[in-house]
PAROGU-171170 format. One record per residue (C-alpha): chain; residue in three letters; residue number from 0; x, y, z. Coordinates in steps of 0.02 Angstrom, whole numbers. Layout:
residues N
(A,ALA,NUM,(X,Y,Z));
...
end
This chain:
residues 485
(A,UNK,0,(344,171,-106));
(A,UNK,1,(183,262,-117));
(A,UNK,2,(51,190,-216));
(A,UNK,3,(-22,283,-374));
(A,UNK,4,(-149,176,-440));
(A,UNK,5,(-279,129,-319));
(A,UNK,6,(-380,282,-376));
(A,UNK,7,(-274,443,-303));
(A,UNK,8,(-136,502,-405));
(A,UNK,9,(-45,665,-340));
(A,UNK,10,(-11,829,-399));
(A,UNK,11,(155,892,-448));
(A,UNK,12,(168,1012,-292));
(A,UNK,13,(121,839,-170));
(A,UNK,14,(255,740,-247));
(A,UNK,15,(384,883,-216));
(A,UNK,16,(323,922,-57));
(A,UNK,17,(337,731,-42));
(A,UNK,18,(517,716,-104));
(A,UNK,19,(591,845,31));
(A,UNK,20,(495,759,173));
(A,UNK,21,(590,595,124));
(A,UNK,22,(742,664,99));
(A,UNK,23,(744,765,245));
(A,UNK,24,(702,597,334));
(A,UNK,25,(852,510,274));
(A,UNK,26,(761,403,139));
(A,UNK,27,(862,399,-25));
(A,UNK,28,(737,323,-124));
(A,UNK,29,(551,340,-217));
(A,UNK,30,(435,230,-304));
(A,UNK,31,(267,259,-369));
(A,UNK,32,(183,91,-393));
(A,UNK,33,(78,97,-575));
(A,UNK,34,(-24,11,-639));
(A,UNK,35,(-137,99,-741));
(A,UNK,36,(-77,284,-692));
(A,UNK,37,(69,287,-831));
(A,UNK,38,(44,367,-1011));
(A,UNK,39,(93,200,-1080));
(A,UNK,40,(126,247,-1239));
(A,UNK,41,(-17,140,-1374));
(A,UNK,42,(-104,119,-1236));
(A,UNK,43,(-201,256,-1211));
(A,UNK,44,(-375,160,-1169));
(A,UNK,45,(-303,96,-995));
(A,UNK,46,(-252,259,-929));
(A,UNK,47,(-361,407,-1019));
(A,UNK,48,(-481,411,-876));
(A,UNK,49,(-356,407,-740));
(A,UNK,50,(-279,582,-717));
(A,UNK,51,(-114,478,-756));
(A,UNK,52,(74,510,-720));
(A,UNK,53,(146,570,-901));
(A,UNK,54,(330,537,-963));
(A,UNK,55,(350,714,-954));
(A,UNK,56,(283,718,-739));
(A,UNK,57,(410,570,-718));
(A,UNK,58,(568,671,-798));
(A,UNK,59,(502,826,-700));
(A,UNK,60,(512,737,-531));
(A,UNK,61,(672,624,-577));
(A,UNK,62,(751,790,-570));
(A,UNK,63,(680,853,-423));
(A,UNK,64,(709,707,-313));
(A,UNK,65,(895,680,-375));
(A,UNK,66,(934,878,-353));
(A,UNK,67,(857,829,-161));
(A,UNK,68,(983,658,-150));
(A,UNK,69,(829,534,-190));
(A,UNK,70,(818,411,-332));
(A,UNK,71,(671,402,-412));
(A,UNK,72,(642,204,-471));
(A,UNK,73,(503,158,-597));
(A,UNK,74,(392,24,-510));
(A,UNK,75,(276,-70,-584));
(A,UNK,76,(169,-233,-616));
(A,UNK,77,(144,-330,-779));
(A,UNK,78,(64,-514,-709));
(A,UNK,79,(-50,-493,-543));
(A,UNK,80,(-162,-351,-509));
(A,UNK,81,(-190,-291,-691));
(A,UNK,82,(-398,-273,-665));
(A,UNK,83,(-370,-101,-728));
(A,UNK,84,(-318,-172,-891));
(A,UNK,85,(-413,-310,-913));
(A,UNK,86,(-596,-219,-890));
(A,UNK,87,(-551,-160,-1063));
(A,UNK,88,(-643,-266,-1192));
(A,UNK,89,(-461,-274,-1294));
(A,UNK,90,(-364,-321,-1161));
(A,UNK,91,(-463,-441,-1081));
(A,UNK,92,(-414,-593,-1189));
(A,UNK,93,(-251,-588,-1119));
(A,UNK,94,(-319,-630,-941));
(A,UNK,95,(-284,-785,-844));
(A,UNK,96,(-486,-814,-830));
(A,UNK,97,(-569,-676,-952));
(A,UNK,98,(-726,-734,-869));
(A,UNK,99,(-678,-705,-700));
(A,UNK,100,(-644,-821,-573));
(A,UNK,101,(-703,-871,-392));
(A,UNK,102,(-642,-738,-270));
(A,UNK,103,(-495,-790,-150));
(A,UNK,104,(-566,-667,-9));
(A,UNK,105,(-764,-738,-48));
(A,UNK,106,(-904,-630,-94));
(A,UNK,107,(-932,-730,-276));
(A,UNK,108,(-846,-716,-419));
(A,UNK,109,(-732,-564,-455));
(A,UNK,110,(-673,-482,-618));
(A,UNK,111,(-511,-559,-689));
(A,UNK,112,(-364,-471,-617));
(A,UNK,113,(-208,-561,-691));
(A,UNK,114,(-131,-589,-836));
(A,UNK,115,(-98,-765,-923));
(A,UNK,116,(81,-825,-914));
(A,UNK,117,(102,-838,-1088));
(A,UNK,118,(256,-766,-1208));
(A,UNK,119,(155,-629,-1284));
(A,UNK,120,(103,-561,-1099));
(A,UNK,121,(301,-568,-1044));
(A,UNK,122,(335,-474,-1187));
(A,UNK,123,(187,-340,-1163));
(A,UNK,124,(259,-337,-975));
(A,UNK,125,(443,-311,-1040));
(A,UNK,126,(389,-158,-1161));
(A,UNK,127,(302,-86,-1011));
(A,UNK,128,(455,-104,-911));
(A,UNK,129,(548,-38,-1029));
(A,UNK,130,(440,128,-1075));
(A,UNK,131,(416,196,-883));
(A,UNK,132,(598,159,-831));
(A,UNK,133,(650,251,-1006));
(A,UNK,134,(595,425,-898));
(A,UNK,135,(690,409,-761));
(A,UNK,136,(903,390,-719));
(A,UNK,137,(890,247,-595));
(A,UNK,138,(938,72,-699));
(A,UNK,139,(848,-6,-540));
(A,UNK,140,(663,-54,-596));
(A,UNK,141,(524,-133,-471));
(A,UNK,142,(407,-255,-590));
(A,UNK,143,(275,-307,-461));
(A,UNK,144,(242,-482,-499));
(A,UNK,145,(151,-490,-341));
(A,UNK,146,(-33,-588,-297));
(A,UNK,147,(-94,-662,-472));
(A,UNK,148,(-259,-756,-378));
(A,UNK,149,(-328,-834,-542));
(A,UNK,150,(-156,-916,-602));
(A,UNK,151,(-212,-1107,-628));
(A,UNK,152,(-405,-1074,-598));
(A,UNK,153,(-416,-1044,-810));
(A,UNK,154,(-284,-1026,-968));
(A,UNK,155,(-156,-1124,-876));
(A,UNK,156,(-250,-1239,-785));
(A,UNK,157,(-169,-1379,-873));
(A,UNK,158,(-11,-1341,-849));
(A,UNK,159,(-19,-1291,-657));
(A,UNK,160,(-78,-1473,-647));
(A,UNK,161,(55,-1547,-713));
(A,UNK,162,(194,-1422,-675));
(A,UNK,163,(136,-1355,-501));
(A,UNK,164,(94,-1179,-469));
(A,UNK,165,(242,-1096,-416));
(A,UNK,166,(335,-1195,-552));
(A,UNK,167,(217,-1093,-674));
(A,UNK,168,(232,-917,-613));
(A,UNK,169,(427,-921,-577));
(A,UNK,170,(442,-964,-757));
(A,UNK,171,(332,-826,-813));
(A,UNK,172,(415,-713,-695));
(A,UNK,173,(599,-765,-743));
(A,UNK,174,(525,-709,-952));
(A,UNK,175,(494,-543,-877));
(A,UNK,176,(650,-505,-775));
(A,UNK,177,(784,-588,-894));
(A,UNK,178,(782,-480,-1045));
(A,UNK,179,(774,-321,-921));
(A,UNK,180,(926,-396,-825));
(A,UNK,181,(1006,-440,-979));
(A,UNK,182,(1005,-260,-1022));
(A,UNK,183,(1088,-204,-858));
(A,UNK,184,(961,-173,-746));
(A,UNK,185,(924,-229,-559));
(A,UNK,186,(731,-302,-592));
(A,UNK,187,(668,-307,-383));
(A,UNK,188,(516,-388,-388));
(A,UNK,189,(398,-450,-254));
(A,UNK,190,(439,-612,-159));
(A,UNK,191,(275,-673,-90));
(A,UNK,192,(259,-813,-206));
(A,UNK,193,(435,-880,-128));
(A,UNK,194,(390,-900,47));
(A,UNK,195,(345,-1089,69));
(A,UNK,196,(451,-1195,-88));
(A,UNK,197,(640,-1194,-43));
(A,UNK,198,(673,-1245,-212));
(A,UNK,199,(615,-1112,-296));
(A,UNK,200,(760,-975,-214));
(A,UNK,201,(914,-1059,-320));
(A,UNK,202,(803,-1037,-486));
(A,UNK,203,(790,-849,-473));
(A,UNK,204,(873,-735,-575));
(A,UNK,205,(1046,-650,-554));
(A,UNK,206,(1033,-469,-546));
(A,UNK,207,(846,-492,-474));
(A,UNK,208,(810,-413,-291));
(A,UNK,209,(696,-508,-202));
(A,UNK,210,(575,-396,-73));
(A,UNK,211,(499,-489,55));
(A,UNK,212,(370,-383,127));
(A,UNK,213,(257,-407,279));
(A,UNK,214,(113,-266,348));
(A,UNK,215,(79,-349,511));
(A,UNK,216,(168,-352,678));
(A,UNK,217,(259,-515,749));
(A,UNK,218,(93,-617,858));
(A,UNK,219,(55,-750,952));
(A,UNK,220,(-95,-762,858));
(A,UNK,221,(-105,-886,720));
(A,UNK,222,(-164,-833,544));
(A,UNK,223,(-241,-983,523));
(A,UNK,224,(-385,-920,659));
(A,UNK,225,(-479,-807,536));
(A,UNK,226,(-396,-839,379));
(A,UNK,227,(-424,-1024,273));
(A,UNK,228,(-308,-1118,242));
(A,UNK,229,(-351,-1142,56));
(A,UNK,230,(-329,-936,46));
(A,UNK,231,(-159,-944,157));
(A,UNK,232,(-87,-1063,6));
(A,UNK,233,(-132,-964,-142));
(A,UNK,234,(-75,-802,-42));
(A,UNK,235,(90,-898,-42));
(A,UNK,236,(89,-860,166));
(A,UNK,237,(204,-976,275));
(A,UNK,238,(127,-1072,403));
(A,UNK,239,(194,-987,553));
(A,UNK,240,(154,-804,451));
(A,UNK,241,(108,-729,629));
(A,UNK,242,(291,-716,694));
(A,UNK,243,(333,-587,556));
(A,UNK,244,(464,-563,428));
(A,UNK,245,(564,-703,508));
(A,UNK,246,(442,-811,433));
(A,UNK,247,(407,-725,272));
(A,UNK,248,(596,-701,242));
(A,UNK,249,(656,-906,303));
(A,UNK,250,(701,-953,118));
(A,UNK,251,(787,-802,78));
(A,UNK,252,(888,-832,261));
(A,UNK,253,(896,-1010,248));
(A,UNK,254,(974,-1008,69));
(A,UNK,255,(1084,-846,89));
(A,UNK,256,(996,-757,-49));
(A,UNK,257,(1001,-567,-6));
(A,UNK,258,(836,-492,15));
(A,UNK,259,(745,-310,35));
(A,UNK,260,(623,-279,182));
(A,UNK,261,(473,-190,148));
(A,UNK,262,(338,-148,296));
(A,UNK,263,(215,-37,284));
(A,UNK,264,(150,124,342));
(A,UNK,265,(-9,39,378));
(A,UNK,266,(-135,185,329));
(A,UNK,267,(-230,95,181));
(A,UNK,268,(-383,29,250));
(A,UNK,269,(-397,143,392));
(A,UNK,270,(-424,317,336));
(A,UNK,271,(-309,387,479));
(A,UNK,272,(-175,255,510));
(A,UNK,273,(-133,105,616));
(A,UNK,274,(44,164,697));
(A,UNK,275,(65,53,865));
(A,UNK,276,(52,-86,692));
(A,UNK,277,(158,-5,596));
(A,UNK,278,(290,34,732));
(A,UNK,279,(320,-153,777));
(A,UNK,280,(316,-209,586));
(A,UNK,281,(451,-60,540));
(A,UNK,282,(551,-136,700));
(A,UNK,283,(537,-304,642));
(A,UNK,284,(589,-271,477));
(A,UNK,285,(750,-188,531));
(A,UNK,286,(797,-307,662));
(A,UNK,287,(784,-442,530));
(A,UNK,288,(851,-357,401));
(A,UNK,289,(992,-292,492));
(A,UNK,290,(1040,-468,560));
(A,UNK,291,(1033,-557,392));
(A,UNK,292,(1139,-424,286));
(A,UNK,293,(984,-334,168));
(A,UNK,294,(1042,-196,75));
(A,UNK,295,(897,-133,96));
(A,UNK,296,(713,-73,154));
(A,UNK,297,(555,0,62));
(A,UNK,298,(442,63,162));
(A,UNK,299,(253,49,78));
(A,UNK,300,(106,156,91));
(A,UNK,301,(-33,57,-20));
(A,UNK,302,(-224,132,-68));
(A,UNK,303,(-309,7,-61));
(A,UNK,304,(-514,17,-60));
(A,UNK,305,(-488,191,-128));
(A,UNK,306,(-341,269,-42));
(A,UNK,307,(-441,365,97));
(A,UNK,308,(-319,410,217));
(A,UNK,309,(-205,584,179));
(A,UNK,310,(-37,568,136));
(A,UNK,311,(2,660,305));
(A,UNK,312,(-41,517,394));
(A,UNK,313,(117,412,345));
(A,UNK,314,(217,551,426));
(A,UNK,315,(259,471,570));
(A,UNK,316,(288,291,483));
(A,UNK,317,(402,396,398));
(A,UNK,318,(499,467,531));
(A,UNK,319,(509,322,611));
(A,UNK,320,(566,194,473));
(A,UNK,321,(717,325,389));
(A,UNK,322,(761,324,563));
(A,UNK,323,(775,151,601));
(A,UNK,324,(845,76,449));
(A,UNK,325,(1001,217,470));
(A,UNK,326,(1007,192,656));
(A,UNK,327,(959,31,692));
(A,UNK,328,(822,54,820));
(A,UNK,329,(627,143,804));
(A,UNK,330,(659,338,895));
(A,UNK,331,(548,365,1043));
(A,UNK,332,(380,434,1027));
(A,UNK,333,(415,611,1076));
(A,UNK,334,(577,597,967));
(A,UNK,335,(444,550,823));
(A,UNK,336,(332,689,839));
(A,UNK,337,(462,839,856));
(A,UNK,338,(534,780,701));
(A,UNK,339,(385,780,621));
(A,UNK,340,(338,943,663));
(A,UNK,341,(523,993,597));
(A,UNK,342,(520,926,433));
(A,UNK,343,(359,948,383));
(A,UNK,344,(347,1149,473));
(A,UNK,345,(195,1099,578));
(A,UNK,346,(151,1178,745));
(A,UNK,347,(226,1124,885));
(A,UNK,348,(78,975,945));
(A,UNK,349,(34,933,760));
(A,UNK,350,(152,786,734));
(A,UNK,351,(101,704,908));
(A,UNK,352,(-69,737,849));
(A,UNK,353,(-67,660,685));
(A,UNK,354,(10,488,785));
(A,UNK,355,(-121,495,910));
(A,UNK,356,(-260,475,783));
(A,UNK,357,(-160,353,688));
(A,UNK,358,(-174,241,834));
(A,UNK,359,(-362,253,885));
(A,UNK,360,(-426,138,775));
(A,UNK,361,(-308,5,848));
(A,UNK,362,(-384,40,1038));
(A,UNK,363,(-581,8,1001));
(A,UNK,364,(-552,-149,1036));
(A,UNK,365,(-648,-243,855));
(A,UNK,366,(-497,-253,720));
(A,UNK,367,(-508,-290,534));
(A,UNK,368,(-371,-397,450));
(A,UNK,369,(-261,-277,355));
(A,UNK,370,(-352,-127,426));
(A,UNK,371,(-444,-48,545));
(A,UNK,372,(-615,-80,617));
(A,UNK,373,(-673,111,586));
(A,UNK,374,(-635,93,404));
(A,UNK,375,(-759,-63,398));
(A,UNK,376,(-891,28,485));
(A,UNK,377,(-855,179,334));
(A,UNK,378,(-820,82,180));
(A,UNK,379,(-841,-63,63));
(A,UNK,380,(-736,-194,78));
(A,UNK,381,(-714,-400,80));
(A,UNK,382,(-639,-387,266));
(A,UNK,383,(-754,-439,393));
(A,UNK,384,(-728,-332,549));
(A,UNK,385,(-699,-443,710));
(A,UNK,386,(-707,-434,890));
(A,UNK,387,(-800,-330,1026));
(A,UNK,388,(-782,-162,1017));
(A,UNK,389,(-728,-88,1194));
(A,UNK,390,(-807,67,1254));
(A,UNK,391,(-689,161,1325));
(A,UNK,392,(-586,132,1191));
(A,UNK,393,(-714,228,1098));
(A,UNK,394,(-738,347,1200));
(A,UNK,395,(-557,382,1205));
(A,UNK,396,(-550,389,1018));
(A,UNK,397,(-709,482,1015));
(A,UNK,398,(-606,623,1126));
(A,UNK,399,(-445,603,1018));
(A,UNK,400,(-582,652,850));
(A,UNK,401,(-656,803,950));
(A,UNK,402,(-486,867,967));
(A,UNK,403,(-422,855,816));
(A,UNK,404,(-567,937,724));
(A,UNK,405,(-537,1103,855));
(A,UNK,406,(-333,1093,793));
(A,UNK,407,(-379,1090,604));
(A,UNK,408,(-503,1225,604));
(A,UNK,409,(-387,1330,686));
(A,UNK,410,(-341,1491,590));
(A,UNK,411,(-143,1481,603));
(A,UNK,412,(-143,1335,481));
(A,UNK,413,(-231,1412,349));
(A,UNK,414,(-85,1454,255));
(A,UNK,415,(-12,1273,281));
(A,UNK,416,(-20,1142,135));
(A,UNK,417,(-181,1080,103));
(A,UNK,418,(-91,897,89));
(A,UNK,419,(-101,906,291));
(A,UNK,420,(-236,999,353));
(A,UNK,421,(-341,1007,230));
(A,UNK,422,(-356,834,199));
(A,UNK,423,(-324,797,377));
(A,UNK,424,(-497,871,429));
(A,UNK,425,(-592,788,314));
(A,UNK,426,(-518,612,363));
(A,UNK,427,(-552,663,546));
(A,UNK,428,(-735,689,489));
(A,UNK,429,(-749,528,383));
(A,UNK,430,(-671,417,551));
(A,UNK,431,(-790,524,657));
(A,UNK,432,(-949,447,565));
(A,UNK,433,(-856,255,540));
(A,UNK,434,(-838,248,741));
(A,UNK,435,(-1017,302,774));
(A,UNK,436,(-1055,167,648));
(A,UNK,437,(-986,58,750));
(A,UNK,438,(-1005,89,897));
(A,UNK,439,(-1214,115,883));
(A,UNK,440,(-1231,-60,779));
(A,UNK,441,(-1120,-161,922));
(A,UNK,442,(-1244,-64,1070));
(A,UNK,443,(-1091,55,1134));
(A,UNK,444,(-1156,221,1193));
(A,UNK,445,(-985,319,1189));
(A,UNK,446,(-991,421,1047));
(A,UNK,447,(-1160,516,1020));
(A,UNK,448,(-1301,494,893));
(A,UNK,449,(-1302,381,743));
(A,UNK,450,(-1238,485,600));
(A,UNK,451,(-1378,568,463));
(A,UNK,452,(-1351,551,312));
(A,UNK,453,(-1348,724,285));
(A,UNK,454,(-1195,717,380));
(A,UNK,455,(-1129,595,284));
(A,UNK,456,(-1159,691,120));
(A,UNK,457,(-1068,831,192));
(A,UNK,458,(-899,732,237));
(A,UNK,459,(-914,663,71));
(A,UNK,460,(-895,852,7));
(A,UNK,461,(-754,896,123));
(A,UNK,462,(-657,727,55));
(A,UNK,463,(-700,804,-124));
(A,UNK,464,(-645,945,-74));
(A,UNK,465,(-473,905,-2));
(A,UNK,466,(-418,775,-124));
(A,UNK,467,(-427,930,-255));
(A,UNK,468,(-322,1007,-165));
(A,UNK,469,(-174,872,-173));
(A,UNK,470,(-226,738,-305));
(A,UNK,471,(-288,745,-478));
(A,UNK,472,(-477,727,-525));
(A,UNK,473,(-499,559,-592));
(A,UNK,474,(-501,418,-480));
(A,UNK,475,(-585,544,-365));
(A,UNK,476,(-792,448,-390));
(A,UNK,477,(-705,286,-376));
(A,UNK,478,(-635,317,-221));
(A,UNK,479,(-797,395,-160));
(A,UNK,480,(-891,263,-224));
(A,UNK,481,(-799,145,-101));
(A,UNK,482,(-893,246,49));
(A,UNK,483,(-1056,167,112));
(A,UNK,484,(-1203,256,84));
end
């Protein structure tokens, strides 16, 4: 699943270029997580700014992926995360708090960002459903239904009191998924909000496909040390969320309800990856999907806080999850990188390259929840970065950067898609001025002077640059906006 929506939508030549990587991986599946990024049809206000996806793109690339073995599914949300809607003075009466409500991650109030669980919004999420999954041949359909913050906090208030929260949303939900199930489709949907009330599991749909995902490696550190409690509960996290997707998946185990696995490729929030992460989490996922009978796993790649990091740096995720969920064990690292320099046609070096910078950010030694301390020096967002930052763990990524910028720039890869190298180069130079960031404002001499501003100006360029060369315009000063100036 590769998310469309948090500013970068690709071009037609990514997504093919896309499709043949995955199939040649062994994946037999795509999603492209909308939001806005559809041509909903009469509703041409959400989407006219966004460089969207048309009906026509989605036919186009249902045919290329199925001539290459690999279903295209529609996926979707219609409840949670619909800011993209609601900023739009007609749209915003349907919100859950058209006001906005108190943040869940701090920082004041935020923009409303989920719709109201009333009738007229199931139905509105139901046409939606019904309009993107009319382009493609899959009768499989992902409806999101994932992280509504606000529900309670404003046009429901009174009935979360009195009903309970969950209580709320699973009937919303169940309005959404019903008349799409009726109709003889498999509605998945995401199954965070079912991950601490047993007594929710029995209520859910037939024909619904619970996906229980999880980004973060089994720990021995508790969740509860840096994130509230208060914000735990309305995530819907389990107590013991730490030990992976044994926790996040109890219910499903406990109650014999089959379940999907989804872990992710880790690279939103990082601009070049977080693979040691993303290794364990894929491993985790298949060891307890494997053991508890899922039929299946979706492996996520997510923009958030402006999608900065390539495509090409999922690669390896890539690799690694097709082959685990078909063998049943994570290849070794060389094993990775040959055939990632095989599928993709990279120079021999390029795929153990591309994991190598994926896992600097994850050796400084200061980490950011849900991504990477470099990223927090670099960009705008709520995650506070924690920790000491080590020194010769920048100095070691410091050296990784150096080399990297010599293997981009060399002249044998000119001809090579600009989705890798490209792109690759100017990510290298964005992570090159987030380290120095911070490693100068924690007192770490390791990685040279504090970065101008002039050089900042001129990554900035490079990143315009390269997403032009893979992604469609708009979305494009959102995501730079995101970078701190």
């Amino acid at each position: 699943m590769l998310d469309v929506s948090r500013d970068r939508v690709p071009t037609r030549e990514t997504l093919e270029w896309l499709v043949q990587i995955l199939a040649g991986a062994g994946f037999n599946e795509l999603q492209l997580y909308v939001e806005h990024t559809f041509t909903y049809t009469g509703h041409e206000a959400v989407w006219a700014d966004a460089s969207p996806l048309t009906h026509d793109d989605m036919q186009w690339l249902d045919g290329v992926a199925g001539a290459a073995g690999v279903a295209l599914v529609a996926n979707m949300n219609g409840f949670g995360h619909m800011g993209r809607w609601l900023e739009h003075d007609e749209y915003r009466p349907l919100a859950e708090c058209p006001d906005g409500f108190e943040g869940v991650f701090g920082g004041g109030r935020s923009d409303p960002t989920s719709l109201a669980p009333t009738r007229e919004n199931a139905d509105l999420a139901v046409s939606l459903a019904r309009d993107i999954a009319a382009t493609v041949s899959a009768t499989r359909i992902h409806i999101g239904g994932d992280e509504p913050f606000e529900l309670g906090d404003g046009r429901s208030a009174d009935r979360v009191a009195a009903e309970g929260r969950d209580h709320v949303y699973l009937e919303h939900l169940n309005r959404i998924m019903e008349p799409l199930v009726e109709e003889g489709r498999e509605v998945m949907f995401w199954a965070d909000l079912f991950r601490r009330d047993a007594s929710l599991i029995p209520k859910i749909p037939a024909g619904s496909v619970p996906v229980v995902w999880n980004y973060e490696a089994p720990s021995d550190v508790s969740w509860a040390s840096f994130i509230p409690a208060e914000m735990l509960e309305r995530l819907g996290m389990p107590d013991d969320s730490n030990l992976g997707f044994v926790a996040h998946a109890r219910l499903f185990i406990d109650a014999d309800v089959p379940f999907w696995v989804a872990p992710g490729a880790g690279g939103w929030n990082t601009i070049l990856g977080r693979n040691p992460n993303a290794t364990t989490n894929i491993a985790d996922a298949v060891d307890v999907g494997q053991a508890n009978g899922s039929p299946g796993l979706l492996l996520t790649e997510w923009g958030d806080n402006g999608h900065l990091q390539p495509l090409a740096t999922a690669l390896p995720s890539i690799v690694r999850a097709g082959e685990a969920a078909r063998r049943g064990e994570v290849p070794s690292d060389s094993a990775v990188w040959e055939r990632v320099d095989e599928l993709a046609d990279l120079p021999a070096g390029t795929g153990q390259l591309l994991d190598e910078l994926g896992a600097i950010a994850e050796g400084v030694g200061a980490t950011m929840p849900n991504g990477s301390a470099l990223f927090g020096a670099l960009a705008d967002t709520h995650f506070p970065v924690m920790g000491e930052v080590d020194s010769d763990g920048v100095a070691r990524a410091a050296d990784a950067l150096r080399r990297a910028v010599d293997w981009f720039a060399r002249g044998d890869l000119s001809g090579r898609p600009a989705v890798l190298f490209g792109e690759m180069a100017a990510a290298v130079a964005l992570a090159d001025i987030g380290l120095r960031r911070l490693a100068n404002d924690s007192g770490v001499d390791a990685t040279g002077a504090t970065p101008t501003a002039g050089e900042l100006d001129a990554a900035i360029e490079s990143y315009r640059a390269a997403w032009l060369s893979s992604s469609r315009p708009d979305g494009l000063d959102d995501s730079v906006a995101k970078i701190q100036r």
